[in-house]
C-alpha atoms as an extended CHARMM CRD file, in Angstrom:
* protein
*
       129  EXT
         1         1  UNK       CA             -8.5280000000       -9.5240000000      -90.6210000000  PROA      1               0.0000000000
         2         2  UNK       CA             -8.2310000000      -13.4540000000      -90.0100000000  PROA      2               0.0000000000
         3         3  UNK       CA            -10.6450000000      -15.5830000000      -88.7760000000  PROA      3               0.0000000000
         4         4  UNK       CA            -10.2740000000      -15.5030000000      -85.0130000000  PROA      4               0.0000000000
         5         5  UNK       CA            -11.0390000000      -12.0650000000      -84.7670000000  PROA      5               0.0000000000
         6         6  UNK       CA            -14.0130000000      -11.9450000000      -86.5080000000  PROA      6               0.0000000000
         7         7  UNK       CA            -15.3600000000      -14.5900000000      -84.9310000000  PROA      7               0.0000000000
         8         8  UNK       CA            -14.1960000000      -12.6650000000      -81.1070000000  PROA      8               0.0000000000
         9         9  UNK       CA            -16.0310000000       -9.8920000000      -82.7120000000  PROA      9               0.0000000000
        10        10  UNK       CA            -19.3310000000      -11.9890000000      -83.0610000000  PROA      10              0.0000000000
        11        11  UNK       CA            -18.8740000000      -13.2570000000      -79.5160000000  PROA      11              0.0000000000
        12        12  UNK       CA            -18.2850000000       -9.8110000000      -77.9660000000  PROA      12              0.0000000000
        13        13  UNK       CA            -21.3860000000       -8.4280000000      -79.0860000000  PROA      13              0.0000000000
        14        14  UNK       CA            -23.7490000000      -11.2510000000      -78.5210000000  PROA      14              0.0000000000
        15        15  UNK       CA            -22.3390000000      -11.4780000000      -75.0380000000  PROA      15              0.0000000000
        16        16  UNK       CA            -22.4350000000       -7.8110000000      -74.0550000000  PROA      16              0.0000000000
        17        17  UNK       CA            -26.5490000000       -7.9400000000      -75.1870000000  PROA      17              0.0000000000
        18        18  UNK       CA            -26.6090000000      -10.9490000000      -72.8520000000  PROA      18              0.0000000000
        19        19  UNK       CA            -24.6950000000       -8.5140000000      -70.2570000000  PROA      19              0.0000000000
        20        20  UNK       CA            -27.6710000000       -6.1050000000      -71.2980000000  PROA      20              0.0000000000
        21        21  UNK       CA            -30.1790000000       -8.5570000000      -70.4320000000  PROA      21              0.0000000000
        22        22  UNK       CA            -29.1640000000       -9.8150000000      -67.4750000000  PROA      22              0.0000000000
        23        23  UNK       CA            -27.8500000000       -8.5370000000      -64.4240000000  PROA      23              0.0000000000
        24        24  UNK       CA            -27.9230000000       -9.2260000000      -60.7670000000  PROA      24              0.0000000000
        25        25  UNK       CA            -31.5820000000       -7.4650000000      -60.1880000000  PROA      25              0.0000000000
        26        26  UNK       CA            -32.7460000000      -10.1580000000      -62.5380000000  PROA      26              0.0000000000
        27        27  UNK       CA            -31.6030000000      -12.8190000000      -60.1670000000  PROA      27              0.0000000000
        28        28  UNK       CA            -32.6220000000      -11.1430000000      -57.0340000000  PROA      28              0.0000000000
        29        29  UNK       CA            -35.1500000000       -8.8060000000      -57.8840000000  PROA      29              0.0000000000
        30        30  UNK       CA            -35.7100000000       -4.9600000000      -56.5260000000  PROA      30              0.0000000000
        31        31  UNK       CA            -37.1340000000       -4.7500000000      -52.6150000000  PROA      31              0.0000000000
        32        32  UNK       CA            -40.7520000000       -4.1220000000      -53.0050000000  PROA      32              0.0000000000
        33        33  UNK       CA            -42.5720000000       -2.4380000000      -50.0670000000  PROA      33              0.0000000000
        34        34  UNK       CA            -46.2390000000       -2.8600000000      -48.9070000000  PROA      34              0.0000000000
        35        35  UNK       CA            -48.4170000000       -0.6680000000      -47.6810000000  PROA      35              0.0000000000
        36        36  UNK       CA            -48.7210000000       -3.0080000000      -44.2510000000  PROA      36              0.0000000000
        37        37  UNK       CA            -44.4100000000       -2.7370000000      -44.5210000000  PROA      37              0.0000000000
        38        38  UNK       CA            -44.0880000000       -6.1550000000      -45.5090000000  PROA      38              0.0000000000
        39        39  UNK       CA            -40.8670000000       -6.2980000000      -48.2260000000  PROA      39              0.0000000000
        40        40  UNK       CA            -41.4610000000       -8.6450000000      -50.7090000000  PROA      40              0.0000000000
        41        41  UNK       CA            -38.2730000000       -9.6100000000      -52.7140000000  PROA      41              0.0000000000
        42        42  UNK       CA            -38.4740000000      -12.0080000000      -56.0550000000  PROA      42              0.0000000000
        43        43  UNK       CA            -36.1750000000      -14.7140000000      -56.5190000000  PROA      43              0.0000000000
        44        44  UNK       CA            -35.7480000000      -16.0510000000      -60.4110000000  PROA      44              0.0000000000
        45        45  UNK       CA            -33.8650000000      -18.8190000000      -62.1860000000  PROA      45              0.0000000000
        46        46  UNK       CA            -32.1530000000      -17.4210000000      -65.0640000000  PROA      46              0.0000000000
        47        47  UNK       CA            -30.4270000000      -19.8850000000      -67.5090000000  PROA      47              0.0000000000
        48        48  UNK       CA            -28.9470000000      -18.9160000000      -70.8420000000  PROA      48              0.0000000000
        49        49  UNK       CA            -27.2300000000      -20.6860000000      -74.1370000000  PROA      49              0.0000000000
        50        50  UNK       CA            -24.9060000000      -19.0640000000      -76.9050000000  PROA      50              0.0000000000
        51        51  UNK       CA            -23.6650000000      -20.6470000000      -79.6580000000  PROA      51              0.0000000000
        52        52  UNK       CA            -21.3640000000      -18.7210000000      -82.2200000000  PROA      52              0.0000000000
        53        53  UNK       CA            -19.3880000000      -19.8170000000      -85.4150000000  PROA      53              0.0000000000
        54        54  UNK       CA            -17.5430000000      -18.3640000000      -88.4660000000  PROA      54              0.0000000000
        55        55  UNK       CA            -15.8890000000      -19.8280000000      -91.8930000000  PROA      55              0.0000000000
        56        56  UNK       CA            -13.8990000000      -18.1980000000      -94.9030000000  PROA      56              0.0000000000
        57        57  UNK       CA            -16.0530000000      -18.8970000000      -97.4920000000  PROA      57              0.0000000000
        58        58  UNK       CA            -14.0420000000      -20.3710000000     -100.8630000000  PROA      58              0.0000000000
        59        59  UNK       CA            -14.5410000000      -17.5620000000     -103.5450000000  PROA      59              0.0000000000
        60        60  UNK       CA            -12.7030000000      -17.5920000000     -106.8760000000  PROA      60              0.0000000000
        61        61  UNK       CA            -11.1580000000      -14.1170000000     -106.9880000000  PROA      61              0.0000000000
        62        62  UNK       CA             -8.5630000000      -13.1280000000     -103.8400000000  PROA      62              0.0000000000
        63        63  UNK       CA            -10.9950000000      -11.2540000000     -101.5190000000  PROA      63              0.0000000000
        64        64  UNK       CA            -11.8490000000      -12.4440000000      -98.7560000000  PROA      64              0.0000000000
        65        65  UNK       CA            -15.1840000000      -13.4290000000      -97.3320000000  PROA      65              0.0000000000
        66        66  UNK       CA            -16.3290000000      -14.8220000000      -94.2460000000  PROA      66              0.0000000000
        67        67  UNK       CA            -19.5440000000      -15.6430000000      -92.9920000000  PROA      67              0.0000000000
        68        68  UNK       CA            -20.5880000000      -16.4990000000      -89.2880000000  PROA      68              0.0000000000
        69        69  UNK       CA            -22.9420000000      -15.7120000000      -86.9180000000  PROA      69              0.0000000000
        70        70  UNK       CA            -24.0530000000      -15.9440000000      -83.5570000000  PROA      70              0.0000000000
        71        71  UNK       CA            -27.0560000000      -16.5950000000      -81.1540000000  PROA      71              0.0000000000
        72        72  UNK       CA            -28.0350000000      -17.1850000000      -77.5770000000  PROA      72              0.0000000000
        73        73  UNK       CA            -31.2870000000      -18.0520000000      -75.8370000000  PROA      73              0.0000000000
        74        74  UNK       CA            -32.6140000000      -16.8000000000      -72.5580000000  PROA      74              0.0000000000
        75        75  UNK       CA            -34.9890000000      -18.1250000000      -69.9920000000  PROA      75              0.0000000000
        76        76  UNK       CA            -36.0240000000      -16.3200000000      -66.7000000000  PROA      76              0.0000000000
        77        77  UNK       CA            -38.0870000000      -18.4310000000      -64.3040000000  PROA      77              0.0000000000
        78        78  UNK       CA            -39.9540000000      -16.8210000000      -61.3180000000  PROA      78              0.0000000000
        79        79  UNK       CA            -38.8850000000      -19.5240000000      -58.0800000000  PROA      79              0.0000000000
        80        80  UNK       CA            -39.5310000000      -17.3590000000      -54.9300000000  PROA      80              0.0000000000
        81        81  UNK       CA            -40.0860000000      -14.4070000000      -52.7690000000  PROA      81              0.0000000000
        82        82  UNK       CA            -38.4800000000      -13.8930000000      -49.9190000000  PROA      82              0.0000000000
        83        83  UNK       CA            -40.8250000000      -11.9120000000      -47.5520000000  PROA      83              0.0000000000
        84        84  UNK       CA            -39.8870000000       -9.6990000000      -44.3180000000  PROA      84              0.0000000000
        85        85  UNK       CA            -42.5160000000       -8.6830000000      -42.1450000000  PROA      85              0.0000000000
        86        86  UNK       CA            -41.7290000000       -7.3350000000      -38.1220000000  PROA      86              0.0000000000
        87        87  UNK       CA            -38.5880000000       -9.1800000000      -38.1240000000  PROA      87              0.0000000000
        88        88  UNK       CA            -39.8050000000      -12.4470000000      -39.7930000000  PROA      88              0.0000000000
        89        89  UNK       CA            -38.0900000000      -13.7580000000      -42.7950000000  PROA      89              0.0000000000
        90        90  UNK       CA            -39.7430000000      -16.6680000000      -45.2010000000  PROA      90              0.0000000000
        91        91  UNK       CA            -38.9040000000      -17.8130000000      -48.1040000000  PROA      91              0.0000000000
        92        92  UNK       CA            -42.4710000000      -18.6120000000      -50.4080000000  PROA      92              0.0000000000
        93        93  UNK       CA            -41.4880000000      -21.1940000000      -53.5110000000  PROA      93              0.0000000000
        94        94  UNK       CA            -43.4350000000      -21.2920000000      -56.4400000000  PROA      94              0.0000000000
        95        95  UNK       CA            -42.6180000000      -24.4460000000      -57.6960000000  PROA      95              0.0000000000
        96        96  UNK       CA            -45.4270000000      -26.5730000000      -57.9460000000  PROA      96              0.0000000000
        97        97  UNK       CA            -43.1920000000      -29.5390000000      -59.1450000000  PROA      97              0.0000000000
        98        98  UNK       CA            -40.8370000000      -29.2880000000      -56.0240000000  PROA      98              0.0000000000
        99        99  UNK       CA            -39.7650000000      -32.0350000000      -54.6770000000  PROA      99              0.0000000000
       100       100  UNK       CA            -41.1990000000      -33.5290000000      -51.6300000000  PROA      100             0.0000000000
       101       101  UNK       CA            -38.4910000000      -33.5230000000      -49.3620000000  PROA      101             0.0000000000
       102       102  UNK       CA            -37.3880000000      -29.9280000000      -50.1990000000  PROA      102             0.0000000000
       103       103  UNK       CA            -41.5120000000      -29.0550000000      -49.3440000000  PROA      103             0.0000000000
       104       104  UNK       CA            -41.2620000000      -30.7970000000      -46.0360000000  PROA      104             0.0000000000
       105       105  UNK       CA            -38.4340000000      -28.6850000000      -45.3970000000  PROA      105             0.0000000000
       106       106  UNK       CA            -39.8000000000      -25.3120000000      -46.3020000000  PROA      106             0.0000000000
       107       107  UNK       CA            -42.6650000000      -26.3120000000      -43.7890000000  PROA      107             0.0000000000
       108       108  UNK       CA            -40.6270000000      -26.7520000000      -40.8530000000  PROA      108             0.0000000000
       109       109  UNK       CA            -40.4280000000      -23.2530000000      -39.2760000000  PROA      109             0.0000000000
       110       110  UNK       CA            -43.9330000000      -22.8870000000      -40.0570000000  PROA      110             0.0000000000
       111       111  UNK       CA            -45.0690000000      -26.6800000000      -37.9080000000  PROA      111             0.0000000000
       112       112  UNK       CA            -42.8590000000      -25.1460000000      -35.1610000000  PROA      112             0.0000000000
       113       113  UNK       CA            -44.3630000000      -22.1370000000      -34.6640000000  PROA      113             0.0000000000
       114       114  UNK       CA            -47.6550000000      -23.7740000000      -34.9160000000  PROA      114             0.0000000000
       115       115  UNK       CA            -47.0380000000      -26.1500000000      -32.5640000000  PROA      115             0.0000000000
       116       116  UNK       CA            -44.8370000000      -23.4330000000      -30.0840000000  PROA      116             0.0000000000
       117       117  UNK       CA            -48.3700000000      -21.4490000000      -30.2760000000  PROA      117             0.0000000000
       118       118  UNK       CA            -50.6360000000      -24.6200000000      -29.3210000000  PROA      118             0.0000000000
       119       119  UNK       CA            -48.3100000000      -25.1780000000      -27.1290000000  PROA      119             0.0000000000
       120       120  UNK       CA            -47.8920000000      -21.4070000000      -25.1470000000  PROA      120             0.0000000000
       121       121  UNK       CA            -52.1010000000      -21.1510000000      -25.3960000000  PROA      121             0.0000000000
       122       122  UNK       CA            -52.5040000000      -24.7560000000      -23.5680000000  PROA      122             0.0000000000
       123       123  UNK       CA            -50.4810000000      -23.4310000000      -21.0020000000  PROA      123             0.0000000000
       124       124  UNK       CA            -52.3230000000      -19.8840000000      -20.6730000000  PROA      124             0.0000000000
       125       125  UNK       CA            -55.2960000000      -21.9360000000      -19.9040000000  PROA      125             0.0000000000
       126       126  UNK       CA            -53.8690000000      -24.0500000000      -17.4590000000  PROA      126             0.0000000000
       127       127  UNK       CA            -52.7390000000      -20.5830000000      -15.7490000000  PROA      127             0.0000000000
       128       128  UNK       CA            -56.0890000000      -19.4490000000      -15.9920000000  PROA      128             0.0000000000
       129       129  UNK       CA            -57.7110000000      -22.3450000000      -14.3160000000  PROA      129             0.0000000000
């Protein structure tokens, strides 16, 4: 067996745990349902390393030896939730070290519709008058 392949072999198996580990519900995470029917679905940051390597090792009789091995590292962060309710989709960050501009902008729809409401019940009381 020469070198390459044993090394492919260490790679193989590390990845397919990684493969184990990590799949697309880990990114996007399963629908959860509340009792009110609000669907709640998390959002995570997964990041990952891997490192492998191999050698012959020099013996003095003829067989051969080899020694390698093979590692990887694995972080899943919790960002979001996206969460439906009648219709209405928002996304919810968890990032308390966002940055400010990317805050201001996840505020937006929510200024509007505060605003859109001030704005509707001003004019309901004109109406009324």
């Amino acid at each position: 067996m020469n070198e390459n392949t044993k090394i492919e072999g260490l790679v193989k198996t590390a990845m397919e745990k990684i493969h184990e580990m990590v799949d697309c519900e880990t990114v996007v995470g399963k629908p959860i349902v509340t009792a009110d029917g609000t669907t709640i679905i998390p959002v995570s940051k997964v990041s990952f390393g891997f490192a492998s390597g191999g050698s012959d090792l020099p013996t003095k009789s003829a067989k051969e030896t080899f020694g390698g091995g093979s590692g990887a590292g694995i972080t899943i962060q919790p960002i979001a939730f996206i969460a439906v309710y009648r219709g209405e989709v928002k996304l919810l960050q968890l990032t308390a070290n966002a940055s400010k501009e990317n805050a201001i902008v996840n505020m937006v729809p929510e200024v509007i519709d505060k605003i859109t409401e001030f704005l509707n019940k001003k004019s309901e009381d004109k109406n009324e008058e």
